[in-house]
NUDOGU-589471 format. One record per residue (C-alpha): residue number from 1; residue in one letter; x, y, z. Coordinates in Angstrom, 1 decimal. Example, Ala and Ser with C-alpha at 12.3 -4.5 7.8 and 13.67 -1.06 7.14 Angstrom:
<rs>
R   n res   east  north     up
R   1   A   12.3   -4.5    7.8
R   2   S   13.7   -1.1    7.1
</rs>
This chain:
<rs>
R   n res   east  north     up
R   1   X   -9.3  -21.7   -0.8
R   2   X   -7.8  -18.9   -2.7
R   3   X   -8.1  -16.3   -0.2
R   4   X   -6.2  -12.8    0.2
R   5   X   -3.9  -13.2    3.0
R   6   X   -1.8  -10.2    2.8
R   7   X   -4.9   -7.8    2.5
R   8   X   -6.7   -6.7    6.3
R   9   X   -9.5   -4.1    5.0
R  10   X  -10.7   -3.2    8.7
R  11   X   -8.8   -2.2   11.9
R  12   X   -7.4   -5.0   13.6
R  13   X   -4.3   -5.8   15.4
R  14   X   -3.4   -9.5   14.5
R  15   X   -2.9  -11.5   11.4
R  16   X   -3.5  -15.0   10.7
R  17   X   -2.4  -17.7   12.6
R  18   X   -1.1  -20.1   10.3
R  19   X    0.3  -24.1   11.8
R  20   X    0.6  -27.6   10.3
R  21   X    0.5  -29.9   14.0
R  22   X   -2.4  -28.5   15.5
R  23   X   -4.6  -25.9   16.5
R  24   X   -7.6  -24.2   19.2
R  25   X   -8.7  -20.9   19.0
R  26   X  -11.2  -19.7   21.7
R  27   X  -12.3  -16.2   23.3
R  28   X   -9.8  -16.8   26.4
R  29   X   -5.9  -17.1   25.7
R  30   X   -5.5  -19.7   28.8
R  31   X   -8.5  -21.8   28.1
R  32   X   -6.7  -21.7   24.0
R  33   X   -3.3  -22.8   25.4
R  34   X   -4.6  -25.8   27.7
R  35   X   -6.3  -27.3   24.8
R  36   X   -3.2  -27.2   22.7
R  37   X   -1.0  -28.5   25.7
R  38   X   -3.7  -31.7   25.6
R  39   X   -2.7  -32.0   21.5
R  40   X    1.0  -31.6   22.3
R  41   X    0.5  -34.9   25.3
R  42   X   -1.2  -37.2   22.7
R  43   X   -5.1  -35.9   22.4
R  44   X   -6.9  -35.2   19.0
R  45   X   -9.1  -32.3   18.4
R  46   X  -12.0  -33.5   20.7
R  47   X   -9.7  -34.1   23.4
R  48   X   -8.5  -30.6   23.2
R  49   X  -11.7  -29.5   22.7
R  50   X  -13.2  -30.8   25.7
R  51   X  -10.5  -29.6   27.4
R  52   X  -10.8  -26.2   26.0
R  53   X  -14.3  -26.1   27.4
R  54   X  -13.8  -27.1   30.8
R  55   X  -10.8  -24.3   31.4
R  56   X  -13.6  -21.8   30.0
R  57   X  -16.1  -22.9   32.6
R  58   X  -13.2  -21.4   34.8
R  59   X  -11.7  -18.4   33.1
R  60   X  -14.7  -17.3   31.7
R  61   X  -17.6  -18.0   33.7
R  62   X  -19.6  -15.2   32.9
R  63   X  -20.6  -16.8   29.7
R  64   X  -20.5  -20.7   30.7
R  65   X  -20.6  -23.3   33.5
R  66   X  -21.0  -26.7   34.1
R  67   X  -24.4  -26.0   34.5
R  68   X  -25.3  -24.6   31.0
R  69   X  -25.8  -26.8   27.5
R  70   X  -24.0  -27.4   24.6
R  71   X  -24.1  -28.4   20.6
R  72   X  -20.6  -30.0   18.5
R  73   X  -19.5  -30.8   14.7
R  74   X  -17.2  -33.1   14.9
R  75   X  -15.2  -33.8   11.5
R  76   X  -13.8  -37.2   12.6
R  77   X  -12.3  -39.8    9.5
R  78   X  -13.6  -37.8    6.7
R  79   X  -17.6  -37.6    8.4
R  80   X  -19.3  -35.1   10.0
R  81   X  -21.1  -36.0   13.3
R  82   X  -23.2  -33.4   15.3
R  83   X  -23.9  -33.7   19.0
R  84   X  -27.1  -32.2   20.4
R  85   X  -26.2  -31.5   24.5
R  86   X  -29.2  -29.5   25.3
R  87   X  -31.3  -30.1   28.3
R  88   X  -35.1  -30.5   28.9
R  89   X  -37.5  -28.4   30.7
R  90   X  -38.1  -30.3   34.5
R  91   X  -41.0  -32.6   34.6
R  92   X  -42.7  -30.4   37.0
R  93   X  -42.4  -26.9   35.0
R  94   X  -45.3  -26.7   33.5
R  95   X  -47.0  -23.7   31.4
R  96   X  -49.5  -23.2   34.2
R  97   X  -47.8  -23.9   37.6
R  98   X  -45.6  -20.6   35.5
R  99   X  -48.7  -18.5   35.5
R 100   X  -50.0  -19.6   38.6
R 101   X  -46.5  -18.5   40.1
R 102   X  -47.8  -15.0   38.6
R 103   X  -45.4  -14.6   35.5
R 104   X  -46.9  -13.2   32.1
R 105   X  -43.7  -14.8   29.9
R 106   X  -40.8  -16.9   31.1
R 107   X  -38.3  -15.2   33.5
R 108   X  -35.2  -14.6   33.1
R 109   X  -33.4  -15.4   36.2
R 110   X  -34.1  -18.3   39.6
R 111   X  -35.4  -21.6   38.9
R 112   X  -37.8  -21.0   36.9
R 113   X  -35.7  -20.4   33.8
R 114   X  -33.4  -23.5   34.7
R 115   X  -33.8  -26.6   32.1
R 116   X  -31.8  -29.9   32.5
R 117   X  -28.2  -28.9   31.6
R 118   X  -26.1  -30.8   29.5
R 119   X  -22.3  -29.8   29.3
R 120   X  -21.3  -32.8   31.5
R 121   X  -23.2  -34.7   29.4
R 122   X  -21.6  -33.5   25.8
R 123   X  -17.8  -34.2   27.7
R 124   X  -18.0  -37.6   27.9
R 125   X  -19.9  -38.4   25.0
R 126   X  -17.4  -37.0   22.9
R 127   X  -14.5  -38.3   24.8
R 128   X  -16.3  -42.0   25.1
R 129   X  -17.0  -42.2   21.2
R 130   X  -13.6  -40.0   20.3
R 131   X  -11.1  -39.4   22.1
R 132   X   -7.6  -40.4   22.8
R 133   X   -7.4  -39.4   26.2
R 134   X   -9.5  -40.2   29.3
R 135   X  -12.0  -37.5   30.2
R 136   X   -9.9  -37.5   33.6
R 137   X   -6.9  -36.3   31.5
R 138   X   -8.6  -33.8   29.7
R 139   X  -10.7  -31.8   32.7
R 140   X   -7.3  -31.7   34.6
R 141   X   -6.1  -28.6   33.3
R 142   X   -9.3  -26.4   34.3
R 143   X   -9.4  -28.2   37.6
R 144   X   -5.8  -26.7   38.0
R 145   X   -7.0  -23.0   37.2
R 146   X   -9.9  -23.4   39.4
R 147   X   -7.8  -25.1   42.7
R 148   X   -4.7  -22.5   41.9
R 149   X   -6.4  -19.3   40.4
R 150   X   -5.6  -17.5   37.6
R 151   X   -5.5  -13.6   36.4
R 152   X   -9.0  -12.4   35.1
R 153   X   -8.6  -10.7   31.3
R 154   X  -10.1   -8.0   30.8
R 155   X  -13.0   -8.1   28.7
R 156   X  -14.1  -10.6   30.8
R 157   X  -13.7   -8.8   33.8
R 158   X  -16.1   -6.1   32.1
R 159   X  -18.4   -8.6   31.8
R 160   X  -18.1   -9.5   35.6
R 161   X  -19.0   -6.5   36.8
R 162   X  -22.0   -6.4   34.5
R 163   X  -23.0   -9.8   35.9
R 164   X  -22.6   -8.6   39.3
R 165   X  -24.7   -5.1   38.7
R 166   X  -27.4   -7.7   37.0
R 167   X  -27.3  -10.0   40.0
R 168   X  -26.7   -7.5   42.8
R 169   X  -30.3   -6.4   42.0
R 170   X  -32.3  -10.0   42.9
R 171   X  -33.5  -11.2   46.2
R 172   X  -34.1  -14.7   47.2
R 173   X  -31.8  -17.6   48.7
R 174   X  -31.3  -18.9   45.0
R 175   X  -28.8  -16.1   44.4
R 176   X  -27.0  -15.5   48.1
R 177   X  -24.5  -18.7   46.4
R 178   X  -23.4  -16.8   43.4
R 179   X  -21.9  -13.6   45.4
R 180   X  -20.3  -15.8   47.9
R 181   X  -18.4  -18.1   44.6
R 182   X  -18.0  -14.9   42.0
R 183   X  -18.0  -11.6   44.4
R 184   X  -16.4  -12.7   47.5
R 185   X  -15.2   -9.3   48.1
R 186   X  -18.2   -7.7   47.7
R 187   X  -17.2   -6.8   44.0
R 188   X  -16.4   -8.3   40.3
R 189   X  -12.6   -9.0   40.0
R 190   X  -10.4   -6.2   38.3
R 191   X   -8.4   -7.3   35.2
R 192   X   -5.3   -9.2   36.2
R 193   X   -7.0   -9.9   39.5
R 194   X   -6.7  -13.3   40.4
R 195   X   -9.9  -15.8   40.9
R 196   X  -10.1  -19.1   42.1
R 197   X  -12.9  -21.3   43.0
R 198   X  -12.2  -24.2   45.1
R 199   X  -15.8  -25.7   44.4
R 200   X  -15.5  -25.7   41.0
R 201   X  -12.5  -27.7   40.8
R 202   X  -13.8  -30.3   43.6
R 203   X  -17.2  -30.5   41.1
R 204   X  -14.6  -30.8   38.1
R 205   X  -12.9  -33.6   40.0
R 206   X  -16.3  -35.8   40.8
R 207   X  -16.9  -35.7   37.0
R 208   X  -13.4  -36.6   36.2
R 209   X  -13.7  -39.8   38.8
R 210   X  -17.0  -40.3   37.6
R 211   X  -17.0  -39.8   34.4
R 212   X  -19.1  -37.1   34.6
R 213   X  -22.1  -39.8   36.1
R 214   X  -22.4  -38.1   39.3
R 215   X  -24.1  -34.9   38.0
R 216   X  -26.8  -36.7   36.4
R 217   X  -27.1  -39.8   39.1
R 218   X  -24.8  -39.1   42.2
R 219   X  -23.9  -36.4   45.2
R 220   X  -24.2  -33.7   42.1
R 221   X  -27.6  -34.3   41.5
R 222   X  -28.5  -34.5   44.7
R 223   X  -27.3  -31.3   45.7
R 224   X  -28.7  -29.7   42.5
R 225   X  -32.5  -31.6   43.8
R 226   X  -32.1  -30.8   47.5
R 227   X  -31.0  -26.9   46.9
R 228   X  -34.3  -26.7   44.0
R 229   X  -36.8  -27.8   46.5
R 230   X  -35.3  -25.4   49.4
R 231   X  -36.0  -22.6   47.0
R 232   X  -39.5  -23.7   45.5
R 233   X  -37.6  -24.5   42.2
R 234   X  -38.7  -27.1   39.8
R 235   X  -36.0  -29.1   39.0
R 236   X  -35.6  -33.0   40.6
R 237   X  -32.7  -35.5   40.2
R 238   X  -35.4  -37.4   38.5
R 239   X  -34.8  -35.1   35.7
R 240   X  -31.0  -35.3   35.8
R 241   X  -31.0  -39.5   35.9
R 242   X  -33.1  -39.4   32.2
R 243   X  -31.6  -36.9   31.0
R 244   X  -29.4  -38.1   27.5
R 245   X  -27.4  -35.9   25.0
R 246   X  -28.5  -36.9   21.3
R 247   X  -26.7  -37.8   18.5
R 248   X  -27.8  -36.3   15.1
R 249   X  -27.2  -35.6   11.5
R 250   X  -26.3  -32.2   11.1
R 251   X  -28.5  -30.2    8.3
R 252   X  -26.9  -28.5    4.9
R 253   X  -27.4  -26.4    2.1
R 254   X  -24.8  -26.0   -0.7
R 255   X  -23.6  -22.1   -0.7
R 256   X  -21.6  -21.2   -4.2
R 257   X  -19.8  -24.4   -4.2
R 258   X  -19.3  -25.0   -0.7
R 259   X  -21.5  -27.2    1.9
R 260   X  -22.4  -24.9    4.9
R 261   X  -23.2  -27.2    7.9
R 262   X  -25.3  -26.3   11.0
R 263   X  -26.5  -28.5   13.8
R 264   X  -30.7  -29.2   13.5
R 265   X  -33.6  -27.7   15.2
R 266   X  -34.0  -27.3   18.0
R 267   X  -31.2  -24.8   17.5
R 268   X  -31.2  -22.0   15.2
R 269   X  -28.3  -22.7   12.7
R 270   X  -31.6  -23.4   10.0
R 271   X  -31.8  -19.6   10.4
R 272   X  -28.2  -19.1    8.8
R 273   X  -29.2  -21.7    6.0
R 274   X  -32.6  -20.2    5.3
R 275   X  -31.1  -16.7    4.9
R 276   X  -28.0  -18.0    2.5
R 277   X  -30.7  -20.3    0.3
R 278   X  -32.4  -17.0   -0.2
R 279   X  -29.1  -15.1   -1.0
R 280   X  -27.9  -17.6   -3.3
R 281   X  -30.2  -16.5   -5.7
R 282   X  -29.8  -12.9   -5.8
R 283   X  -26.1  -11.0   -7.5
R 284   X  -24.2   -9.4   -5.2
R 285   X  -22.2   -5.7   -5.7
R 286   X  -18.9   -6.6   -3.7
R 287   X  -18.7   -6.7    0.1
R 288   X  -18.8   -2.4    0.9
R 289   X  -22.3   -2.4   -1.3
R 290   X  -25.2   -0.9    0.4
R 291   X  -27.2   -3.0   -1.7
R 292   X  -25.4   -5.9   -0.9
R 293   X  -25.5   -5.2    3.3
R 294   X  -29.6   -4.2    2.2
R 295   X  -29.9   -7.6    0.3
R 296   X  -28.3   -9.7    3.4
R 297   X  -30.4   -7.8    5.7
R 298   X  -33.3   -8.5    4.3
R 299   X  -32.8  -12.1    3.8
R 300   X  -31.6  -12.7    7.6
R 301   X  -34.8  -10.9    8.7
R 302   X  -37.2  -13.2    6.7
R 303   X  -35.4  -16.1    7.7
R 304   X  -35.6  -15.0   11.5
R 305   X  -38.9  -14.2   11.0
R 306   X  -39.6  -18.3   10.3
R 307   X  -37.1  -19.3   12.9
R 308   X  -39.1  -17.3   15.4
R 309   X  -42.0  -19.0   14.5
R 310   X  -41.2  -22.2   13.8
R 311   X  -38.1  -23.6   15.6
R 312   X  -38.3  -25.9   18.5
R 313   X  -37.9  -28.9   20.3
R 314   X  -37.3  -31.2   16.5
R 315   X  -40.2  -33.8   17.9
R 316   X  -42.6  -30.7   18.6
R 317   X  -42.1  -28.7   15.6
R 318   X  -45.0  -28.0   13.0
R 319   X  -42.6  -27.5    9.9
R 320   X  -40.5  -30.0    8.5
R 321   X  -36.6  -28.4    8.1
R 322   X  -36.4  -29.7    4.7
R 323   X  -39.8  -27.6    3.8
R 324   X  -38.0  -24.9    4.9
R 325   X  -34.8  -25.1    3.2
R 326   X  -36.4  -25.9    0.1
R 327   X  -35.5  -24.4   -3.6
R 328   X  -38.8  -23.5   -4.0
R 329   X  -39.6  -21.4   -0.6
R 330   X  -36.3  -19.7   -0.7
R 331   X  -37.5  -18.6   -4.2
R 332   X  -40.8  -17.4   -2.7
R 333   X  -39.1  -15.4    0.1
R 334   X  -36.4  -13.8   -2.2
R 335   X  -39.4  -12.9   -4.3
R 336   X  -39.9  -10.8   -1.3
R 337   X  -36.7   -8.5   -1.6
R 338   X  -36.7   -5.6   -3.1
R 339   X  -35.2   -2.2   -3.0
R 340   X  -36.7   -0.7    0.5
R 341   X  -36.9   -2.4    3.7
R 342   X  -39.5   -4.5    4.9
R 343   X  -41.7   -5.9    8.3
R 344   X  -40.3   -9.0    8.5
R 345   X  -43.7  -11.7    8.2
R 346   X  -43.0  -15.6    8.6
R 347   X  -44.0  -17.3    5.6
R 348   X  -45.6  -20.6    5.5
R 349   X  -43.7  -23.5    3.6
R 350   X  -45.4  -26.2    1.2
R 351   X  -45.0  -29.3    3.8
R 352   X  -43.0  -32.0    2.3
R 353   X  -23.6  -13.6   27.8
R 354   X  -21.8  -18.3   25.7
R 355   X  -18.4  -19.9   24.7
R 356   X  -17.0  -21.1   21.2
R 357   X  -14.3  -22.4   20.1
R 358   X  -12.7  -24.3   17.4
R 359   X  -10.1  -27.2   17.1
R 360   X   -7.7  -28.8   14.6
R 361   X   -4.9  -31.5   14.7
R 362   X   -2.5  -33.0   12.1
R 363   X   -4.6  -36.1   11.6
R 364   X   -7.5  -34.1    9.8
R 365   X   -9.8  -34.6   12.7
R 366   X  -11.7  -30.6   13.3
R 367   X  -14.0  -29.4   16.2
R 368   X  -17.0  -26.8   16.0
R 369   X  -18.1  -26.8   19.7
R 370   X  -20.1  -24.4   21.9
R 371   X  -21.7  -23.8   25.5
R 372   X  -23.2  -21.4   27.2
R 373   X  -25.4  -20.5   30.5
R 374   X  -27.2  -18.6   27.6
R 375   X  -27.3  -14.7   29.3
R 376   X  -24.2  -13.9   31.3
R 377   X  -23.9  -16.1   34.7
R 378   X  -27.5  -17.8   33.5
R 379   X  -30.5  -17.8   35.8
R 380   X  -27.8  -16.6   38.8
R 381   X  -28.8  -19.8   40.8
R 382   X  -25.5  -21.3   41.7
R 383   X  -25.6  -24.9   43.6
R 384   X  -24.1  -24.6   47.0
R 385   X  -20.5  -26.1   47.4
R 386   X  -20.2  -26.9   43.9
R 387   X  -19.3  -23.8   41.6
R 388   X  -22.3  -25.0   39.6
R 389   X  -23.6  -21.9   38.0
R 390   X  -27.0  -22.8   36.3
R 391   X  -28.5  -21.5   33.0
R 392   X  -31.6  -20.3   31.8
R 393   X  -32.3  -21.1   29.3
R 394   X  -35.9  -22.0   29.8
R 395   X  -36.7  -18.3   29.5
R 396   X  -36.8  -18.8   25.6
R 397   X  -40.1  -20.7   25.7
R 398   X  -43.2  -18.9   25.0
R 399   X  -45.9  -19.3   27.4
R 400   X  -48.3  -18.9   24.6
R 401   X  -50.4  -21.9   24.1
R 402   X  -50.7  -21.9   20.2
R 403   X  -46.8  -21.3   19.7
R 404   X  -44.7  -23.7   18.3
R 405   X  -42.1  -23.1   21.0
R 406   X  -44.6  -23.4   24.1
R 407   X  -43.4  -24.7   27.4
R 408   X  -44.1  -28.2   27.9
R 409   X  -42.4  -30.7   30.4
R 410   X  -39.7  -32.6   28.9
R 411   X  -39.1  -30.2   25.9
R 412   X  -36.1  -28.6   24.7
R 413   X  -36.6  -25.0   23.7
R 414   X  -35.6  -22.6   20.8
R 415   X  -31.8  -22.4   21.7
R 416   X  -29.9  -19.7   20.2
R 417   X  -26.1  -21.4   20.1
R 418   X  -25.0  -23.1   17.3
R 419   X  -21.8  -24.2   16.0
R 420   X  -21.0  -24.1   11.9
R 421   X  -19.1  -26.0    9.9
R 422   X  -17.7  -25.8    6.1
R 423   X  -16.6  -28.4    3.3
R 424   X  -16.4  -28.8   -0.4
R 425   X  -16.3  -31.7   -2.1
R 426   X  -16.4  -33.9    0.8
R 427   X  -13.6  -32.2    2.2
R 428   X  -13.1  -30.4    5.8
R 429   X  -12.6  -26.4    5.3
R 430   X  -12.9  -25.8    9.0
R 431   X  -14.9  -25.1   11.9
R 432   X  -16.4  -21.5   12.7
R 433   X  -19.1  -20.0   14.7
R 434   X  -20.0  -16.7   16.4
R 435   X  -21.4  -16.7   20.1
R 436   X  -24.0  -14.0   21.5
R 437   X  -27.4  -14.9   21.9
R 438   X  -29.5  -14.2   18.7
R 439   X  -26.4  -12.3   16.9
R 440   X  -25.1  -16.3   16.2
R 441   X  -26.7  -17.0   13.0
R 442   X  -26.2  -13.7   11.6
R 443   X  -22.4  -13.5   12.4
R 444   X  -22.5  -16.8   11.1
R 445   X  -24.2  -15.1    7.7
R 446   X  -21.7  -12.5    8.2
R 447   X  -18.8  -15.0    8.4
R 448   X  -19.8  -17.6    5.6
R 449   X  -20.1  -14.3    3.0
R 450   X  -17.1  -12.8    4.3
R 451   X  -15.3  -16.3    3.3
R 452   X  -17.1  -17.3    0.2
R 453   X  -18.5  -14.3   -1.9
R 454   X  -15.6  -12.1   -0.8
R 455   X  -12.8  -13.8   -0.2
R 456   X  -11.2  -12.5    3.1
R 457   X   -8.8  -14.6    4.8
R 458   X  -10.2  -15.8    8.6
R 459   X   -8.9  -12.8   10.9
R 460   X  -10.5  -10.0    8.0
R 461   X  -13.9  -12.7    8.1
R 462   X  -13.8  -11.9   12.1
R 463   X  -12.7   -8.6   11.7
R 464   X  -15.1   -7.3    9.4
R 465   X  -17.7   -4.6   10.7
R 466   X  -21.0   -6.1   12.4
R 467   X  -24.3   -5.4   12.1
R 468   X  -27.3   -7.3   13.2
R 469   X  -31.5   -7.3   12.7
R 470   X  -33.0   -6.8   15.9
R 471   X  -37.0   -6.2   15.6
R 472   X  -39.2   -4.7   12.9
R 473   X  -36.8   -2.4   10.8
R 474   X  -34.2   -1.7   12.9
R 475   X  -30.5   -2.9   12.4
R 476   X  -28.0   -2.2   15.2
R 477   X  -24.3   -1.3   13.6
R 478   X  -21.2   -1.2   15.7
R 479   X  -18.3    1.5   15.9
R 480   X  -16.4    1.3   12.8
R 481   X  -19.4    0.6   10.7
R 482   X  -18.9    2.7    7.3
R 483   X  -21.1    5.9    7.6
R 484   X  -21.8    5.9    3.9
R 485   X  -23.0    2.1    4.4
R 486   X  -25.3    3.9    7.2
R 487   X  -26.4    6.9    5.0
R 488   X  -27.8    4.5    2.3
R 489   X  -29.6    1.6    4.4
R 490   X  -31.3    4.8    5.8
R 491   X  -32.5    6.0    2.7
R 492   X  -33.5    2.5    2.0
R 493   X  -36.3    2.4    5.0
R 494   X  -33.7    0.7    7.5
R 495   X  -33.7    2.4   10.9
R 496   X  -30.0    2.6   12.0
R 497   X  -29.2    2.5   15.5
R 498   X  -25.4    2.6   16.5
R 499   X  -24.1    0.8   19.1
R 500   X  -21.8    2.3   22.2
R 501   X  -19.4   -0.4   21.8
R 502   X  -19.1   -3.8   20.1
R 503   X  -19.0   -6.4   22.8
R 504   X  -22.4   -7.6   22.2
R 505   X  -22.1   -7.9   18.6
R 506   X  -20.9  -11.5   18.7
R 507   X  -17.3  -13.5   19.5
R 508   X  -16.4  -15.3   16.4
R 509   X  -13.8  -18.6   15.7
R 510   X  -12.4  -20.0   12.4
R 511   X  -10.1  -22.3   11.9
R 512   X   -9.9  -23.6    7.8
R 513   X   -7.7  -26.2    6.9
R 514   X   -6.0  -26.1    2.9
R 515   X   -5.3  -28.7    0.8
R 516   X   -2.1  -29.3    1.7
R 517   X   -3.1  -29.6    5.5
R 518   X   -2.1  -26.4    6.5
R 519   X   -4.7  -24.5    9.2
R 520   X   -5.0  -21.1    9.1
R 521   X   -7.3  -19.0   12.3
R 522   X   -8.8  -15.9   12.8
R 523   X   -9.6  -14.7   16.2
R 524   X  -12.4  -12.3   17.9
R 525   X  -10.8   -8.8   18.6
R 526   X  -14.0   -7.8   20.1
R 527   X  -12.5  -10.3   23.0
R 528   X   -9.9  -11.5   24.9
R 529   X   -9.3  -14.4   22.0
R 530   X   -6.5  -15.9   20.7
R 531   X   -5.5  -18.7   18.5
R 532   X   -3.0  -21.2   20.0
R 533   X   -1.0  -22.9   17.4
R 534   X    1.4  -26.0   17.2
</rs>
């Protein structure tokens, strides 16, 4: 890709990373370097990513756990294989024992929100079908932070404290575990502070001996059971022993020339492809156009507006993904754009808080890969003795009876993480992606353009001022975002609201590859990031 590597348009404080043996770039420097450390000892990309992953279940556990879910790309031998690690909603969580338990919509925190995770799960089914190393090997190095401790970084350490204000405020025997693992003093560590969680690495070690067995059939999952029905939660070991992660074919659209890549529904990645379909078609100004930012807003919002509606559980959903990514319905929805801003309606086709990171080594092999507990520490249940922190992300179900994304037992909901992926011509560009709840496929809009209509190299992608749709009419901008840029959308009908600070506008990841096998990464300055290089 012919891209300007000497020109940085936007404040930022680091260049590219450029390196020919091997690569990991992630939102947490230690998490970055243990995954190259598994490259440097013989592991390919999924062995450092799985390694990457675990450590970040340590240093950075206010976005993920062991207890959360997960989605990969895996560019293995010139193919791209996605992974589908999220969990089901328990067998006895149903839509009305929720509104007999007196809840208008799904909560967001206790057992209620918890669905069948599946990190452990997505470990050993990449290291089992991929890897080079044991998944024994790769979960040692976060099972040395955890045992030893390590110094928190500081965004993260904001992010503690927002946890622990969050948490501080619920009552009930479900959360009394989570001060005594992440506030033992009463308080969210200080940056530099050190942390260490004994439990966690014990829990790390049962899955390394067991490879990862014992949290779905095993002491885990009995704890998990025992400490649900203490607490009148729903959740049962039966749930954990059926529980499976799912292989499946990742779902495409060709962008200008390139092959953007996104992993199916139930996810939203088909929001990302929706909104670039409808962009495709329409000219562009250059990247500092208010017509162009107008254009891209309106085509996220009436691709969010069907992703709302129609993304689910894939074997519940009323819309077929091809439908939706269709020539025709994208030209139906562009037909929609024009020059003031618009509600944002779903359409109906013709039928026919989380981690990421990213991974390269010198045999071609490239990881997109993300978790998450979904917001912050997750439903703030945390297992007793085990450093298992569980999400929940059960609160995105709609308790609704005619929606598409209804609670049902069994059923995986709308899930907003979602890893990206980019070829041409058959061949790997690289891995990227963009965690933070429903900002994901819009920094992944953000990041695709940023590439391919104009050109930046992978730290100006990340660096690049954010914006993102919210409801109705309303974008949010961050601090940076060009005041003129602001003035117009204005005048255009877009209600501008501009945000404090930029930590919730997304954590992005890119690593491309050239055609000379040379990687090149960009990192998030909005975190504690960094690219790790060999």
């Amino acid at each position: 890709m012919d891209l300007d590597v000497m020109n940085y348009p936007y404040p930022s404080r680091r260049s590219v990373v450029y390196a020919k043996n091997g690569m990991v770039a992630t939102s947490q420097s230690l998490a970055a370097q243990a995954g190259l450390n598994i490259l440097r000892q013989g592991g390919n990309a999924v062995d450092a990513a799985v390694a990457t992953a675990a450590c970040l279940t340590v240093v950075e556990p206010t976005s993920n756990g062991i207890g959360g879910d997960a989605f990969a790309l895996v560019w293995m031998k010139d193919k791209l294989y996605g992974l589908n690690a999220s969990g089901t909603a328990p067998s006895l969580l149903t839509r009305e024992a929720v509104l007999k338990d007196g809840h208008k919509k799904m909560p967001l925190d206790g057992w209620t929100s918890v669905t069948v995770p599946g990190i452990p799960s997505a470990w050993v089914s990449l290291i089992e079908r991929f890897g080079n190393l044991s998944i024994s090997e790769v979960l040692q190095p976060a099972i040395e932070y955890a045992m030893e401790g390590y110094p928190v970084s500081p965004v993260i350490s904001r992010q503690w404290a927002a946890g622990f204000k969050r948490l501080s405020a619920l009552k009930g025997p479900e959360f009394r575990p989570w001060h005594e693992v992440f506030a033992p003093k009463g308080r969210a560590p200080v940056p530099g502070e050190l942390w260490r969680s004994p439990d966690h690495a014990a829990t790390l070690t049962l899955l390394a001996n067991s490879r990862c067995r014992d949290f779905y059939q095993g002491s885990l999952s009995d704890r998990i059971d025992t400490f649900s029905r203490q607490c009148g939660g729903y959740l049962r070991a039966d749930d954990l022993a059926v529980y499976q992660p799912e292989w499946v074919e990742p779902i495409t659209i060709k962008y200008r020339g390139y092959d953007v890549w996104e992993i199916p529904p139930n996810g939203q990645g088909l929001v990302t492809l929706m909104a670039l379909n409808i962009l495709q078609g329409l000219k562009l100004d250059g990247k500092e156009s208010p017509a162009t930012y107008h254009k891209q807003i309106e085509a996220l919002k009436l691709a969010f507006a069907d992703g709302l509606k129609y993304i689910t559980d894939p074997l519940k959903m009323k819309q077929h993904v091809d439908d939706l990514l269709s020539e025709e319905y994208a030209a139906r929805r562009r037909s929609l754009i024009g020059n003031m801003a618009i509600e944002p309606v779903a359409g109906t086709p013709s039928k026919g808080g989380t981690v990421y990171l990213a991974t390269a080594d010198k045999q071609g092999n490239m990881v997109s890969y993300i978790q998450s507990n979904y917001t912050g520490f997750g439903s703030g249940v945390v297992v007793p003795g085990t450093g298992i922190a569980l999400q929940n992300r059960g609160a995105n179900f709609s308790l609704d009876p005619t929606h598409d994304n209804v609670l049902e037992p069994g059923k995986r909901p709308y899930h907003t993480i979602i890893p990206g992926f980019l070829t041409q011509e058959g061949k790997a560009i690289g891995p990227f992606g963009v965690m933070g709840g429903f900002v994901q496929p819009q920094g992944h809009l953000q990041m695709v353009m940023n590439t391919v209509d104009f050109r930046l190299n992978p730290q100006a992608a990340i660096d690049a001022p954010r914006w993102q749709w919210t409801e109705g009419k309303t974008v949010e901008v961050e601090p940076g975002f060009p005041e003129e840029i602001v003035r117009e959308l204005e005048n255009r009908g877009h209600v501008i609201k501009r945000a404090a600070e930029n930590l919730h506008m997304g954590r992005g990841q890119i690593i491309w590859r050239d055609a000379n096998g040379v990687l090149s990464g960009g990192t998030e300055p909005r975190t504690d990031g960094a690219v790790a290089a060999w």
